[in-house]
N, C-alpha and C positions, 0 to 999 in steps of 0.2 A: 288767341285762337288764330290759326295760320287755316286759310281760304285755299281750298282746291277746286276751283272753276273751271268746270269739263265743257269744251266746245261742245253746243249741242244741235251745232248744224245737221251730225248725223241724220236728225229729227224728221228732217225734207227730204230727203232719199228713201227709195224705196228699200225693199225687204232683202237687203243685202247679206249674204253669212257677216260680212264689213260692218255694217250697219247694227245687227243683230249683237254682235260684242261687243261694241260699244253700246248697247242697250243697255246685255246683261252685265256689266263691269261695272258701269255710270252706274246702277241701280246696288249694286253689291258693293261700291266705297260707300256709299249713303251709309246702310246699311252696318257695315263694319263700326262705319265713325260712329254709330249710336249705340250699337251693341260693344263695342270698348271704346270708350274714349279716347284718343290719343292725341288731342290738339287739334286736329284737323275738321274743318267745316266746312261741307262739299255741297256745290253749288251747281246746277247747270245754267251756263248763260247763252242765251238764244238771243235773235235776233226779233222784233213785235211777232210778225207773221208766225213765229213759232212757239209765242208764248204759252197758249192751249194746251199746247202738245206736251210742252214740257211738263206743265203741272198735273198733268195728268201722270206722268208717271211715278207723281210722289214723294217726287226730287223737290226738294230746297228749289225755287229757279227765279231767273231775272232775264228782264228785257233789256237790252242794252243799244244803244245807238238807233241810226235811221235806215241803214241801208237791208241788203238782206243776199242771202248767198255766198258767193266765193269773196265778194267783193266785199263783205259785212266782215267776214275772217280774214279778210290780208286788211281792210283799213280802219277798222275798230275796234276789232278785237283784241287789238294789240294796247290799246289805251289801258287796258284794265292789271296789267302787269303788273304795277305800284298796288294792285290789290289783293293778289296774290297770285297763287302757282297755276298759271294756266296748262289744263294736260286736254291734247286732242287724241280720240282714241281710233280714230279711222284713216289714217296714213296719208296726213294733211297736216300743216303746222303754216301757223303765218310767217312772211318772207323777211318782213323786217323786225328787230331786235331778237333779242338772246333770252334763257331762262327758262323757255318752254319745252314742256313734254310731252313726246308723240309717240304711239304706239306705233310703230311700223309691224305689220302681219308677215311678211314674205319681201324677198327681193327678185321677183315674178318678173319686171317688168327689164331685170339687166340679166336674169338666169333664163329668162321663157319667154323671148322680147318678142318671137311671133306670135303670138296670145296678144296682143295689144294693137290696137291703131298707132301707127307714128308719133299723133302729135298726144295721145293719152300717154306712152312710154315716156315720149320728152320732159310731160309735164308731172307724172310720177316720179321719173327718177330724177326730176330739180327738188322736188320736193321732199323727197326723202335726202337728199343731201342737205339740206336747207337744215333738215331734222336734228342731221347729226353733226353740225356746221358746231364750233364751239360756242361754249357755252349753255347750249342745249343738251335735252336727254333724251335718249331713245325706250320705250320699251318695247319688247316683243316676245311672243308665244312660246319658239323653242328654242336652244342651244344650236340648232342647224340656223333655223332664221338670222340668228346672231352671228354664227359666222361667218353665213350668206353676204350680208351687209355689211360686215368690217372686210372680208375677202372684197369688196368689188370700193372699199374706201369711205364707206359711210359711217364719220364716227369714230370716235374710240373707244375700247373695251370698259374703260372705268365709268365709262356713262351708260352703261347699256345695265339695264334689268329684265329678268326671264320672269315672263306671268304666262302659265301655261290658262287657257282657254277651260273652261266649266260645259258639262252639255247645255246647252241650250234649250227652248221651250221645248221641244220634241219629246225631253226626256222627263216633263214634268205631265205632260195631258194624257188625258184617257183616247185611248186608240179609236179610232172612226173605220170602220171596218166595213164603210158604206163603199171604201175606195174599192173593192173588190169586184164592186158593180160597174166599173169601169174599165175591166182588166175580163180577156177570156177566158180565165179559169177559178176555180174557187179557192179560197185560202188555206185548203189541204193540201193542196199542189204545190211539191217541192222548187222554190224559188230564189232567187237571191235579189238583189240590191244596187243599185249603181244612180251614178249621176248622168245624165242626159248632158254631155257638154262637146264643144265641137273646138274647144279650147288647144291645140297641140300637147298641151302639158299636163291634160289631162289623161292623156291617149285612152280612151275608148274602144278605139281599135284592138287593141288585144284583147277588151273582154267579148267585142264579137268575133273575134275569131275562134275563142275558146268555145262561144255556144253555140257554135256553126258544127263543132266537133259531134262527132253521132253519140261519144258517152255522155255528153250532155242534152239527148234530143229530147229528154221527156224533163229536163229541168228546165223554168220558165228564170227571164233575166227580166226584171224591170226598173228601167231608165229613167228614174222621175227630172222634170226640168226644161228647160227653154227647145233645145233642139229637140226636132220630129222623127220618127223612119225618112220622109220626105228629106230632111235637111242632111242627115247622114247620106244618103242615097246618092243627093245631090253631089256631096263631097267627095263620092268615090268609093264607100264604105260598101261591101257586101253586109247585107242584114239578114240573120236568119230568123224565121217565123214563130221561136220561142222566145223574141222579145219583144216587148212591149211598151210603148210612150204612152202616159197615162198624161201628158205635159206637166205646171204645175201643181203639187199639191200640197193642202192645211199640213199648218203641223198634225194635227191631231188625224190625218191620212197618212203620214209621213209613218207618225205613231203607230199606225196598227203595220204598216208593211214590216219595220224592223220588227216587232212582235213575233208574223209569222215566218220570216223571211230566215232562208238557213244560213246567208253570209250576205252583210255589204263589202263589196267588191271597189277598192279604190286602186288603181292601175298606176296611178298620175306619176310622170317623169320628177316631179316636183310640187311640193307643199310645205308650208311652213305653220303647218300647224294640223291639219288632218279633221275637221268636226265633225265629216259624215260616220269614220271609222270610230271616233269617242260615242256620238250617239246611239250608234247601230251595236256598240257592244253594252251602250247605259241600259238597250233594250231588250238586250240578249241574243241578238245577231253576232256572227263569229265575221272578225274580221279577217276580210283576206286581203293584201294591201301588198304593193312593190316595195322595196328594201329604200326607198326613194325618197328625199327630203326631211321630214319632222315623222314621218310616220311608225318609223321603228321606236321613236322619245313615245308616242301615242300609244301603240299596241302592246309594246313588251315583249314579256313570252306569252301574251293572254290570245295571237292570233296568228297566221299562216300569212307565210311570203310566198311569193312569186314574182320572179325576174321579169325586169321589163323586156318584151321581145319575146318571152316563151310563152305561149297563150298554153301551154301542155302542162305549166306548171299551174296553173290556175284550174284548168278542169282535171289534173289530178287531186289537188284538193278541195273541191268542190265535191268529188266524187265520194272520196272519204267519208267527208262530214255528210253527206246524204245516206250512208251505205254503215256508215257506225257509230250509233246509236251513243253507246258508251263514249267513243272518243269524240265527238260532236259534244256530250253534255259538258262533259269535263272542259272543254274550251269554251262552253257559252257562262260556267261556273266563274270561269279565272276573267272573261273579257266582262263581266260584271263584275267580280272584283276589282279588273283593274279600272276601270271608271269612277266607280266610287273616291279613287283618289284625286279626281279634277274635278273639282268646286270650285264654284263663283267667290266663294267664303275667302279658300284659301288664295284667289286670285289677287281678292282684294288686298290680304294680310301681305299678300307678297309683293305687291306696286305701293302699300304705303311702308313697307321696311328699305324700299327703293327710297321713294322719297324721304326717308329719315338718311338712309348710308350716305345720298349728295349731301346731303346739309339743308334742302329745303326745306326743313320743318321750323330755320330758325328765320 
């Protein structure tokens, strides 16, 4: 029986999308290995301070060493190698020896290097070289991510495996519809979706410029997430008064907006995997998204593009789907279809046919 030992320092971090995949993945190899047997026996090994944590989520888990943090993963973590396939799934890998596998999500930090602090950029992108350093395996989310990363030298193509991303808890909770109560309009009121980020590569700016537009004055825009009206303002951003910072919220808030929400709106110059467009269509939200990064792998034909820089192509389709009835259903139809084909299941089935194609299953 060959040992697949998932870093599970993710554990200490907060509520990261990062975070979050490596949850639902960790939880869906378990999962795989007992619902078909394949040899493999998945393990999370934590650090003491994390032991709680782990067992709590039902995973196989073990304490390991004395230390705890970054420092518990580059000087102990690496001990356990001779025990089997250590895989970290949050775009972190220990610095010294070979053998291991990391999920890299995006190469963000050499495609979108103003989205980062200096020395967060330095210390991601050694680490994802470290990742793809030989010997080691990469996995990651889309065919873009992939050759995001072998385009900027991380790696080579024969170690790299494509595990596209599952919706996450959003798409599994009953909607809380109390979020409404925090928002100045009621949940008949035609609205759409977006992320609240002040990230460059997210660009946000063009969906406020689209709802600045007067065809859009009676459709509402709500930005769930860390930045404010305040923090946009501050940046230089014009904000108009059909949007809304509700800051963060529950999945199960999160859950009732895609419910009534007529499109999540994702702009971003770059992504390597896209989870708000996956969610927001598991929900029945019509995705409207830039032709940009992992997004088009994501959406299909199930949602509407719009160019980065033309905020006009956004609120023509926005208007659309507000204004017909018929062609709005038919798209919320196909982006629920096409969700259904991202599961946690088949994530799993396809990171251990990885680890079978290198030969670590022997």
């Amino acid at each position: 029986m060959r040992k697949l030992l998932i870093n599970g320092r993710f554990l200490s971090g907060g509520e990261t999308a990062v975070n979050a995949v490596a949850r639902e993945l960790s939880a869906a190899l378990h999962r795989h290995s007992i619902a078909h047997p394949n040899g493999w026996q998945v393990e999370l090994v934590v650090p003491q301070a994390l032991l709680s944590k782990a067992e709590a989520t039902g995973i196989p888990s073990r304490a390991h060493g004395r230390r705890s943090g970054i420092i518990w993963e580059q000087t102990e973590l690496p001990s356990l190698r001779s025990d089997g396939v250590i895989l970290s799934l949050f775009n972190t890998v220990p610095v010294f020896g070979r053998g291991y596998v990391t999920m890299l999500h995006d190469a963000h930090v050499m495609t979108s290097p103003n989205s980062y602090s200096r020395l967060t950029r330095i210390w991601r992108e050694f680490l994802s070289r470290r990742a793809g350093a030989k010997g080691n395996y990469v996995l990651t989310p889309s065919e873009h991510s992939k050759v995001s990363l072998l385009k900027h030298g991380i790696g080579r193509a024969e170690h790299y495996g494509i595990v596209p991303n599952g919706p996450g808890n959003v798409g599994r909770v009953q909607g809380n519809r109390a979020i409404f109560e925090r928002l100045s309009f009621n949940e008949e009121t035609p609205f759409c979706v977006g992320l609240s980020s002040l990230l460059p590569h997210k660009n946000i700016g063009d969906l406020l410029r689209a709802f600045a537009r007067p065809e859009l004055a009676n459709i509402q825009l709500v930005l769930f997430g860390k930045a404010s009206r305040a923090d946009f303002v501050a940046a230089g951003h014009d904000v108009p008064e059909n949007v809304h910072f509700p800051g963060f919220v529950s999945d199960e808030e999160l859950a009732a907006l895609y419910d009534k929400a007529l499109a999540v709106c994702v702009p971003s110059l770059e992504e390597g995997f896209g989870m708000p467009a996956l969610e927001g269509m598991a929900r029945g939200a019509i995705a409207v998204v830039s032709p940009c990064g992992a997004l088009p792998e994501v959406v299909g034909e199930a949602g509407l593009f719009a160019k980065v820089g033309q905020p006009d192509q956004i609120v023509s389709n926005i208007s659309r789907i507000n204004t017909d009835p018929a062609y709005a259903e038919d798209l919320r139809a196909k982006g629920l279809a096409r969700a259904r084909a991202f599961t946690w299941e088949i994530a799993a089935e396809k990171a251990f046919a990885h680890l079978e194609a290198w030969g670590l299953a022997e």
